[in-house]
PyMOL Python script that loads the backbone (N, CA, C, O; Angstrom):
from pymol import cmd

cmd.read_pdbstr("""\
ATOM      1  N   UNK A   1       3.804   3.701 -12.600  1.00  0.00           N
ATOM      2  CA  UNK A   1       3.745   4.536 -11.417  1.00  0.00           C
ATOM      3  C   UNK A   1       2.437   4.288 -10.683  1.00  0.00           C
ATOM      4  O   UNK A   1       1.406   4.397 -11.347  1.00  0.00           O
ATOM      5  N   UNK A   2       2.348   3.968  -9.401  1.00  0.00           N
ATOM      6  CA  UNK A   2       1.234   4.012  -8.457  1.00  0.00           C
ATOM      7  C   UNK A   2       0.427   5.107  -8.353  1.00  0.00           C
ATOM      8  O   UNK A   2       0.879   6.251  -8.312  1.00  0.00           O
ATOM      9  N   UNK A   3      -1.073   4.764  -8.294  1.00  0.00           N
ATOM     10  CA  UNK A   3      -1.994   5.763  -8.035  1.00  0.00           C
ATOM     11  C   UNK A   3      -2.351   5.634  -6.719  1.00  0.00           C
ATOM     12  O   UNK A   3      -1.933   4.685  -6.056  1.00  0.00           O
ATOM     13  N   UNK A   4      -3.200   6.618  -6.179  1.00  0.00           N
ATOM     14  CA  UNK A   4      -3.340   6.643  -4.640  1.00  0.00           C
ATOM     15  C   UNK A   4      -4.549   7.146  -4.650  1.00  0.00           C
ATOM     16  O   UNK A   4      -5.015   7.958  -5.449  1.00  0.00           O
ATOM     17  N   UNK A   5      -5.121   6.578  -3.618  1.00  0.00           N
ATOM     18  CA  UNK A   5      -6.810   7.000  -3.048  1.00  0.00           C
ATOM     19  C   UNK A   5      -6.574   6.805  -1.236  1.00  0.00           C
ATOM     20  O   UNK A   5      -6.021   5.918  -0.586  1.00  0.00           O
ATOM     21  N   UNK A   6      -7.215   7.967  -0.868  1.00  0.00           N
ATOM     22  CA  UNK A   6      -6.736   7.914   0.799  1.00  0.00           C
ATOM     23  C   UNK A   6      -7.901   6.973   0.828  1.00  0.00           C
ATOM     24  O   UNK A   6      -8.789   7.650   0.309  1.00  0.00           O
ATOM     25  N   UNK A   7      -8.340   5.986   1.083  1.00  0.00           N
ATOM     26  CA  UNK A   7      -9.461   4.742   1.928  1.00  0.00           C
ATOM     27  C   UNK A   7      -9.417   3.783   2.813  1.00  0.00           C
ATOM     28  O   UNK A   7     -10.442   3.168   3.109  1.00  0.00           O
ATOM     29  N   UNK A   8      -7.228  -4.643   5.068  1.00  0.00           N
ATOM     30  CA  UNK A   8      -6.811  -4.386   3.852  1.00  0.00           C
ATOM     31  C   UNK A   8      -6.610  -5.690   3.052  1.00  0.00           C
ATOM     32  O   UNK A   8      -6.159  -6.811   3.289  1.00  0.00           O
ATOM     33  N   UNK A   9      -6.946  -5.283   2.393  1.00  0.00           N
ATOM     34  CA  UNK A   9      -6.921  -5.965   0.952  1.00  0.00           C
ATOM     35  C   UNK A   9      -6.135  -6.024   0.234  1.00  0.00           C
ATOM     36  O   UNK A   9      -5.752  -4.869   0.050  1.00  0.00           O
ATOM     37  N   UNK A  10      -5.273  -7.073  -0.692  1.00  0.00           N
ATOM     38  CA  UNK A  10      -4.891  -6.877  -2.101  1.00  0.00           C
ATOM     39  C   UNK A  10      -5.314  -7.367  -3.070  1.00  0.00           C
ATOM     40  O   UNK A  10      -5.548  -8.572  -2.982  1.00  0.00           O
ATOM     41  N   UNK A  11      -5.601  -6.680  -4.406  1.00  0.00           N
ATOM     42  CA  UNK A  11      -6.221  -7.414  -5.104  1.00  0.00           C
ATOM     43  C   UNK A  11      -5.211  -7.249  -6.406  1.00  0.00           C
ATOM     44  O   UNK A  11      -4.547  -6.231  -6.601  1.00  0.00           O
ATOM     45  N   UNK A  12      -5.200  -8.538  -7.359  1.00  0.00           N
ATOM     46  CA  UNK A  12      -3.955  -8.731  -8.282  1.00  0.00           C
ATOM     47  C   UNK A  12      -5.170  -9.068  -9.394  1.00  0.00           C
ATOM     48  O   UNK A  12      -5.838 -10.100  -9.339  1.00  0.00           O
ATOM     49  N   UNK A  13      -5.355  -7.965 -10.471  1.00  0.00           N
ATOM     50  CA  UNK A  13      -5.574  -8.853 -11.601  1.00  0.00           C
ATOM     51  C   UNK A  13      -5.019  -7.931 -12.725  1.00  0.00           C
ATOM     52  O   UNK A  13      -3.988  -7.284 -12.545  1.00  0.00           O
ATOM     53  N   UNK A  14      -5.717  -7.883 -13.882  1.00  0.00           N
ATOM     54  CA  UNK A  14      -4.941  -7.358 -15.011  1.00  0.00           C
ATOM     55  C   UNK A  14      -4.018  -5.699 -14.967  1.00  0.00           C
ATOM     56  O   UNK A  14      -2.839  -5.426 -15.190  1.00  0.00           O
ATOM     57  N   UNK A  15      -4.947  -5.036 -14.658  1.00  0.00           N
ATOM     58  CA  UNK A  15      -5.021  -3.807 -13.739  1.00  0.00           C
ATOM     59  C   UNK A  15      -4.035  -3.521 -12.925  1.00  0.00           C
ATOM     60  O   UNK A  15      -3.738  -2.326 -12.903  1.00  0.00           O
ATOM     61  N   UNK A  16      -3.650  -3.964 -12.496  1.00  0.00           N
ATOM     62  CA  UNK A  16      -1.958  -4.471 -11.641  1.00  0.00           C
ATOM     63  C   UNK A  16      -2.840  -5.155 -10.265  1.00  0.00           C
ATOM     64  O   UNK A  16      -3.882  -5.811 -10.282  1.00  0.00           O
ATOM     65  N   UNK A  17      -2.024  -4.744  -9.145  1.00  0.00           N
ATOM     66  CA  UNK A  17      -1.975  -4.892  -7.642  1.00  0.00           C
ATOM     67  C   UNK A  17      -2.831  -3.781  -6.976  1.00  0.00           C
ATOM     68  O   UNK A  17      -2.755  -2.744  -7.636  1.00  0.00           O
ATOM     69  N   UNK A  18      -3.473  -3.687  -6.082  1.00  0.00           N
ATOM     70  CA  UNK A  18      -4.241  -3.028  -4.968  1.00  0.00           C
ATOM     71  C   UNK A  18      -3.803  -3.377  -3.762  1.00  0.00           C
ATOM     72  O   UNK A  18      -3.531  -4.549  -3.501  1.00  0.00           O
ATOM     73  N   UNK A  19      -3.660  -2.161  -2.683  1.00  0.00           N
ATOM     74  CA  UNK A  19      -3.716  -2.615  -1.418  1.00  0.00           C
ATOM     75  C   UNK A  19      -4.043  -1.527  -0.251  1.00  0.00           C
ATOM     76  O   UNK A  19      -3.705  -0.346  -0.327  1.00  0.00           O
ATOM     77  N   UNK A  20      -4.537  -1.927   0.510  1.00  0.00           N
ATOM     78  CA  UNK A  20      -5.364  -0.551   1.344  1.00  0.00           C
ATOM     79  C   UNK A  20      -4.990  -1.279   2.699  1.00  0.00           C
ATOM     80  O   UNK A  20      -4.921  -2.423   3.147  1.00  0.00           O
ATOM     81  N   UNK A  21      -4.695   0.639   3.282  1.00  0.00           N
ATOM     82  CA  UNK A  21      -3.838   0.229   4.616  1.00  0.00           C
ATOM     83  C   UNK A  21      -4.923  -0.157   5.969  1.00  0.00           C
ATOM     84  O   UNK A  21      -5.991   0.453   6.016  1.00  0.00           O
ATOM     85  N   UNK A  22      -4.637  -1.066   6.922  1.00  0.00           N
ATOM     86  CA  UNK A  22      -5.879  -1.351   7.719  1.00  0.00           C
ATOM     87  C   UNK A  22      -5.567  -0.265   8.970  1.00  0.00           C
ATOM     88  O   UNK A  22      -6.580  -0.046   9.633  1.00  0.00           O
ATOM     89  N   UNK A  23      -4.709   0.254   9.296  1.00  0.00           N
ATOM     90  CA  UNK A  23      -4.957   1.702   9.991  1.00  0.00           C
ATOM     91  C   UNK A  23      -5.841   2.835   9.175  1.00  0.00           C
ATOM     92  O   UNK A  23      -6.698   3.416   9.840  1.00  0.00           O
ATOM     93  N   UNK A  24      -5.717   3.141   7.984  1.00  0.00           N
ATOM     94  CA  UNK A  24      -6.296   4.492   7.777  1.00  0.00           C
ATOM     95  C   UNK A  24      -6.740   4.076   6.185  1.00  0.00           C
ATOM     96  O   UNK A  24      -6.727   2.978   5.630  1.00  0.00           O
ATOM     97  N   UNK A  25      -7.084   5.236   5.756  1.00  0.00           N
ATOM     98  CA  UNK A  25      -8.170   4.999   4.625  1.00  0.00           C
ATOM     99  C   UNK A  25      -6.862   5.396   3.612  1.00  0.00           C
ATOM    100  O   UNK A  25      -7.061   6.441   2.992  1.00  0.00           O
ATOM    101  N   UNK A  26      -5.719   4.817   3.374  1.00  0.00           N
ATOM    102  CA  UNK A  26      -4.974   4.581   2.512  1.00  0.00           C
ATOM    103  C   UNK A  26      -5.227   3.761   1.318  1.00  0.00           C
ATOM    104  O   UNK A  26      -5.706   2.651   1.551  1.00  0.00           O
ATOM    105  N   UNK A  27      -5.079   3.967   0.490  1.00  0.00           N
ATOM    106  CA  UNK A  27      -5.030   2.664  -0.391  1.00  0.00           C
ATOM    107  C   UNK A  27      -4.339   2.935  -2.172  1.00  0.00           C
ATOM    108  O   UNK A  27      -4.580   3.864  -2.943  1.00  0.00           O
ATOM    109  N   UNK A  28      -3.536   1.853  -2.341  1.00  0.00           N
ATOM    110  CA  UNK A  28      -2.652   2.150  -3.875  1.00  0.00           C
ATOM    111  C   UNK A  28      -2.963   1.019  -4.641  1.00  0.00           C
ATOM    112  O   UNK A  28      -3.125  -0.117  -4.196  1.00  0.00           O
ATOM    113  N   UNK A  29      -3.054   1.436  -6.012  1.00  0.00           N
ATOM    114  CA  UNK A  29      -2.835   0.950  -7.252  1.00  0.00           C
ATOM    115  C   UNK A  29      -1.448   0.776  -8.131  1.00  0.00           C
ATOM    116  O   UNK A  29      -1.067   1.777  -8.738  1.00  0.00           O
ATOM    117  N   UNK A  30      -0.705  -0.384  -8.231  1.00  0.00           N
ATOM    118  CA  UNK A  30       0.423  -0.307  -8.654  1.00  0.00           C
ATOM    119  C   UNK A  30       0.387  -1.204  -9.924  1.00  0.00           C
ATOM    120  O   UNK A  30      -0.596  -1.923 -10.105  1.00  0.00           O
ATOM    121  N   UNK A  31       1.411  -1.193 -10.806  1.00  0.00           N
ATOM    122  CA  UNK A  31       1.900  -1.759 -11.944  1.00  0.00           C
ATOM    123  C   UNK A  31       2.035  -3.266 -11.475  1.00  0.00           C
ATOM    124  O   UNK A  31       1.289  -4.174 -11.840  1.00  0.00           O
ATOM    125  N   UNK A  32       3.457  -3.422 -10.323  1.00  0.00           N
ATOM    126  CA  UNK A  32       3.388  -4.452  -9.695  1.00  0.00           C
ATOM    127  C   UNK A  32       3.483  -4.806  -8.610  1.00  0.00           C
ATOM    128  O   UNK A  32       3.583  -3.835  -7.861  1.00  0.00           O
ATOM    129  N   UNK A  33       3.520  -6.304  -7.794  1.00  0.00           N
ATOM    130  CA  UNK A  33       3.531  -6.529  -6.448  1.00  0.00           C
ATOM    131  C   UNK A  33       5.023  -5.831  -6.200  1.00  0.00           C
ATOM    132  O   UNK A  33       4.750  -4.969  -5.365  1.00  0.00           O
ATOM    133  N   UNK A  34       5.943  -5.765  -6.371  1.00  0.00           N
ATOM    134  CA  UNK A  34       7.395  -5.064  -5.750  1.00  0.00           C
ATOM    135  C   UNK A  34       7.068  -3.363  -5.309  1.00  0.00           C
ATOM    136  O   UNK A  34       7.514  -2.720  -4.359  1.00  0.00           O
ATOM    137  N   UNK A  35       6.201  -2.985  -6.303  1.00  0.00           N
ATOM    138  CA  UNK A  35       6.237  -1.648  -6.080  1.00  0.00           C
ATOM    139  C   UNK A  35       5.307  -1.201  -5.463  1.00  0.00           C
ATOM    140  O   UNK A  35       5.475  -0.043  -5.082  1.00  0.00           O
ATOM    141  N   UNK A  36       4.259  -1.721  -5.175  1.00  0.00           N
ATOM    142  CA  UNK A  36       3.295  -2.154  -4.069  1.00  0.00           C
ATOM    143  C   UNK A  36       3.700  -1.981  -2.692  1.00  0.00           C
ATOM    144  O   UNK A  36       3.280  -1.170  -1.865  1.00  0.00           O
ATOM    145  N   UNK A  37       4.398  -2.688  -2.605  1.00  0.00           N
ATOM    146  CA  UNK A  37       5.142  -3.428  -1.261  1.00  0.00           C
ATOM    147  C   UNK A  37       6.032  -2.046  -1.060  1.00  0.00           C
ATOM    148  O   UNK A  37       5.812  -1.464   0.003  1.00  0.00           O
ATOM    149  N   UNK A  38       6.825  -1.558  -1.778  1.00  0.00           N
ATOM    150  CA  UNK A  38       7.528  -0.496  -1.720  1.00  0.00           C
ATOM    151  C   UNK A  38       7.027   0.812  -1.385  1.00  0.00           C
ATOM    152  O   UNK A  38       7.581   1.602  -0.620  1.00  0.00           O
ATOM    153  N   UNK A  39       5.688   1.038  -2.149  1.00  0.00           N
ATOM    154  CA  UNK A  39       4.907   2.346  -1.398  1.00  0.00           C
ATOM    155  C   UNK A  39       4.720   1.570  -0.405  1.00  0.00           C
ATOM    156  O   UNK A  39       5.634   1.599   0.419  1.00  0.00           O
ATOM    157  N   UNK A  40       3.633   0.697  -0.119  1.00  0.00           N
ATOM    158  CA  UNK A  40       3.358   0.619   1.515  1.00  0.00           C
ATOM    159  C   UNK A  40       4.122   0.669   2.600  1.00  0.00           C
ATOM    160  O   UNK A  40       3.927   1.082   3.744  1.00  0.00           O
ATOM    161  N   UNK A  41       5.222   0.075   1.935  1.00  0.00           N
ATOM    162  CA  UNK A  41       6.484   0.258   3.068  1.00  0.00           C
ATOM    163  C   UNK A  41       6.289   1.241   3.483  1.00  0.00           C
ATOM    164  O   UNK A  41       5.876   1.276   4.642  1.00  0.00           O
ATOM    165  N   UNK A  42       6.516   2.681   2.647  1.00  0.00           N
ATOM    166  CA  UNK A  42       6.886   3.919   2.857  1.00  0.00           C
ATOM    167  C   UNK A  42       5.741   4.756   3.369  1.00  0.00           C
ATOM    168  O   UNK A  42       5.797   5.748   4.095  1.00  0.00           O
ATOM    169  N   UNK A  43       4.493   4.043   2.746  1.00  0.00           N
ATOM    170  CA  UNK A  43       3.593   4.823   3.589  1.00  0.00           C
ATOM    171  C   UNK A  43       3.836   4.484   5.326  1.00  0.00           C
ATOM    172  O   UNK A  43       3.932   5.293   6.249  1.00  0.00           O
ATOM    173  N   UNK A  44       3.894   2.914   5.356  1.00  0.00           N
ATOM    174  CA  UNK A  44       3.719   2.793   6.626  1.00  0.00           C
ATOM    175  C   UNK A  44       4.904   3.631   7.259  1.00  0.00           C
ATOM    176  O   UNK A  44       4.543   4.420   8.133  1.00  0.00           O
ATOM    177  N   UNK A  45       5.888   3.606   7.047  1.00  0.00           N
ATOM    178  CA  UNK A  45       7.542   4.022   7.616  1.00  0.00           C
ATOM    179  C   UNK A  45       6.705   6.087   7.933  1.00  0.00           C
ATOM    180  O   UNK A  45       7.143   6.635   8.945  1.00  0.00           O
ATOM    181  N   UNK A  46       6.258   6.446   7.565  1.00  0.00           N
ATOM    182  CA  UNK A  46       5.477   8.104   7.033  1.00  0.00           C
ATOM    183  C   UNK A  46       4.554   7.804   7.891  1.00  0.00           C
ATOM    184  O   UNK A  46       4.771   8.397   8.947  1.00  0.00           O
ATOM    185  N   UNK A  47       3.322   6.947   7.938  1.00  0.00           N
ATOM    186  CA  UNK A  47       2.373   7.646   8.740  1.00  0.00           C
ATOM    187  C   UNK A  47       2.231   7.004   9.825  1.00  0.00           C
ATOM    188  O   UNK A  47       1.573   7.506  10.736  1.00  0.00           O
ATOM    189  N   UNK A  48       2.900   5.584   9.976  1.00  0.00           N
ATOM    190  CA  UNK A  48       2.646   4.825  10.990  1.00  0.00           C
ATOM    191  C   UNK A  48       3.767   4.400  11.450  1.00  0.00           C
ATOM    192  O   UNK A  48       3.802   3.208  11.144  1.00  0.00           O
ATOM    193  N   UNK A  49       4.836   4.712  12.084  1.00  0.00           N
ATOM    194  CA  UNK A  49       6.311   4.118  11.692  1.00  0.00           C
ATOM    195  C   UNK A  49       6.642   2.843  13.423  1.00  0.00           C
ATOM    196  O   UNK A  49       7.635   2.166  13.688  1.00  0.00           O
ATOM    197  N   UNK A  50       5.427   3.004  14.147  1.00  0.00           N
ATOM    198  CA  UNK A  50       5.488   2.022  15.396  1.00  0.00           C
ATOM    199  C   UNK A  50       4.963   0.478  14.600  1.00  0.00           C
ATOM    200  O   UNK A  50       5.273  -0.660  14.953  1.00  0.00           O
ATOM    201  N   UNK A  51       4.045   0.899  13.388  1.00  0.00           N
ATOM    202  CA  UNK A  51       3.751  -0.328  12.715  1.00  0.00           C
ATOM    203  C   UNK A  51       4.535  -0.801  11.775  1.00  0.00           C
ATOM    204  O   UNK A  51       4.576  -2.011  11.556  1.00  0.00           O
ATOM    205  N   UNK A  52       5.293   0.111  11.061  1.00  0.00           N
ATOM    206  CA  UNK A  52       6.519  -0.090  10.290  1.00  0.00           C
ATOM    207  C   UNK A  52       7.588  -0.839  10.995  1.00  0.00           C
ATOM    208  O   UNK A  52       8.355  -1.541  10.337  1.00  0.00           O
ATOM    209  N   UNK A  53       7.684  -0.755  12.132  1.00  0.00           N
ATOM    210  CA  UNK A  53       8.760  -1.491  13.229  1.00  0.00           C
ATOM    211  C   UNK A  53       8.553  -3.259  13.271  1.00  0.00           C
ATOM    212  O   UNK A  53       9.148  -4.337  13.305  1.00  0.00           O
ATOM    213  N   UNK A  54       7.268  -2.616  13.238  1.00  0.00           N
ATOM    214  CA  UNK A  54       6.817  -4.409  13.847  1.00  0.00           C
ATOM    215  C   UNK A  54       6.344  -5.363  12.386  1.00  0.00           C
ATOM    216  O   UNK A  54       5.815  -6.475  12.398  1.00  0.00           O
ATOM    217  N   UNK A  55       6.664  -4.660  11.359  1.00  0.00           N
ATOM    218  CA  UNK A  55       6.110  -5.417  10.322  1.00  0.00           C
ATOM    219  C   UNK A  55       7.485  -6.217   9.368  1.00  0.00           C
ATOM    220  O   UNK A  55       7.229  -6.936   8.403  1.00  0.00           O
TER     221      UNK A  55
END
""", "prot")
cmd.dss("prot")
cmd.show_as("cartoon", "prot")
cmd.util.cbc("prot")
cmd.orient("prot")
């Protein structure tokens, strides 16, 4: 399960995946890249959804 810190980057090492949103001080810790990709989706689709369009 993903952890969350409101604070982009990804960073992949043992630890899982990182990635922090470049609109807002978002940023998650996941198990893996799929589920990664899957919160951000959803963050973006939630807080930004004109950038969710275009992505």
């Amino acid at each position: 399960m993903p952890t969350y810190r409101r604070g982009g980057h990804v960073r992949d090492d043992d630890d899982g995946v990182e990635r922090e949103c470049e609109l807002c001080d978002w940023h998650c810790v996941a198990d893996s890249y799929p589920a990664l990709v899957r919160e951000y989706q959803t963050h973006l689709r939630t807080d930004h959804p004109k950038a969710w369009l275009r992505a």
